[in-house]
N, C-alpha and C positions, 0 to 999 in steps of 0.2 A: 504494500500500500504506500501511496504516496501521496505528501499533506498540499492541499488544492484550499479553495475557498468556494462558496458558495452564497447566493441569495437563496434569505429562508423566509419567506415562503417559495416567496418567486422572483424575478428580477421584474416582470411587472408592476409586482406588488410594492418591493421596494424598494425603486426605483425613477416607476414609470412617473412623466412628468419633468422630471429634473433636467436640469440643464447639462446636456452632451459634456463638455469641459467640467461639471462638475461630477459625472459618473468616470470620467477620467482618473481625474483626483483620487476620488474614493479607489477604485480600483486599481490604483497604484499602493496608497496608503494598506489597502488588504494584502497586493502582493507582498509588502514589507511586513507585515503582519505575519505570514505565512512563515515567511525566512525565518525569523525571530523565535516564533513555534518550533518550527522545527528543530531549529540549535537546541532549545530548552528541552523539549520531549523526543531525543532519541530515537523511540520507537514506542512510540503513541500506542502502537495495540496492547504493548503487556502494561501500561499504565494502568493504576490500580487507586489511584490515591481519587480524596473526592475532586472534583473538576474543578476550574479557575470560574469564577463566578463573572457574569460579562462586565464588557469595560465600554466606554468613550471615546472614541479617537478625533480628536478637534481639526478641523482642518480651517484652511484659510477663509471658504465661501462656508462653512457648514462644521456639519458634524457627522458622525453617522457609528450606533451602537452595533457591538458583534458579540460571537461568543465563541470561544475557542472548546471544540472540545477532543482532547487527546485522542481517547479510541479510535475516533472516526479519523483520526487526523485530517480535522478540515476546521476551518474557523467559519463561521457564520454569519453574514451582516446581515442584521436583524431587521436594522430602521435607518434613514437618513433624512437629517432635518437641510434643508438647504437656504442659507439666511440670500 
């Protein structure tokens, strides 16, 4: 298995709407996310401990909430507010 990211529900869902340049952003910001996970969590499947609880990632137009979770090795972006 190898650590990816994902829109949960859907990318329509959490997403749709936002400004092109600003789904850039974000999905830059998660690729980096992803690296970071992955350096931390080794090998995510035999992870055992309880999960990292979701975070915030601030960006310059916006924000947007995710959730890493080891087993699956994928992080999640949840929500994105775009100011």
């Amino acid at each position: 298995m190898t650590w990816r990211w994902e829109y949960d529900p859907s990318e329509a869902h959490v997403v749709g709407g936002a400004p092109p340049a600003f789904v850039v952003e974000v999905e830059k910001a998660a690729d980096e996310l992803v690296r970071a996970a992955e350096a931390l969590y080794l090998d995510g499947t035999a992870y055992r401990e309880i999960g990292p609880r979701g975070a915030v990632m601030d960006l310059d137009d916006g924000m947007f909430v995710y959730l890493i979770v080891p087993r699956s090795e994928c992080v999640y972006i949840r929500q994105v507010t775009c100011l």
